[in-house]
N, C-alpha and C positions, 0 to 999 in steps of 0.2 A: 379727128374722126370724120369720116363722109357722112355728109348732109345725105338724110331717110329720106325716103320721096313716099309721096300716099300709098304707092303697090308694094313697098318692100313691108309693108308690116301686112300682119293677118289678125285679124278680129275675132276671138275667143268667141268658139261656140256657145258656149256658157251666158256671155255677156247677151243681154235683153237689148231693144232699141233706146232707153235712156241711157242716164250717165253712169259712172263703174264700169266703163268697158275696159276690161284688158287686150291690149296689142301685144304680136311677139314678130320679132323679125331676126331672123337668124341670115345672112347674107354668106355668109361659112361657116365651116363646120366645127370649128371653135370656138363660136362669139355668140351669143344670143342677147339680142335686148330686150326688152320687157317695158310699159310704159302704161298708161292709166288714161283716160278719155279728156279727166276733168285737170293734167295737169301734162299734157304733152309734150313739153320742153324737158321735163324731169325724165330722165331715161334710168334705166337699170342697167349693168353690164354683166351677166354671170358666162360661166360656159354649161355643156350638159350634163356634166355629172355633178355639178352642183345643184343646179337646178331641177334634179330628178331625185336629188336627196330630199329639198325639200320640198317638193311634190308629195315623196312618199313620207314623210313625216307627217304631213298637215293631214294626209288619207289614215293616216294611222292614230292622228288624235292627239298625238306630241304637241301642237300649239295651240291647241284649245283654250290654256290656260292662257295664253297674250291676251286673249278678249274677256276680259274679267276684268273690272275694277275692285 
């Protein structure tokens, strides 16, 4: 895979100025990564229709139940 450079990812409007920031960097239009503030080495690889399943799953309440002990 090519080495990300600081301007290929974008920083989730969502995320605040501490830590839990989500990054997403899509460099074409089949590949999307995904990546977390507090562990930047660890990358995600989805593409966008997966990615927008579960987008609309999590808006719909389907994974609510993950955060439950």
């Amino acid at each position: 895979m090519n080495e990300l450079s600081a301007r290929d990812w974008r920083k989730s409007s969502y995320s605040s100025e501490g830590n839990a920031c989500l990054y997403i960097s899509a460099l074409d239009s089949a590949t999307i990564r995904l990546r977390e503030s507090d562990e930047p080495d660890t990358i995600l690889t989805t593409n966008p229709t997966a990615l927008n399943a579960l987008i609309r799953s999590a808006k719909a309440g389907q994974l609510d139940h993950l955060g439950t002990a």
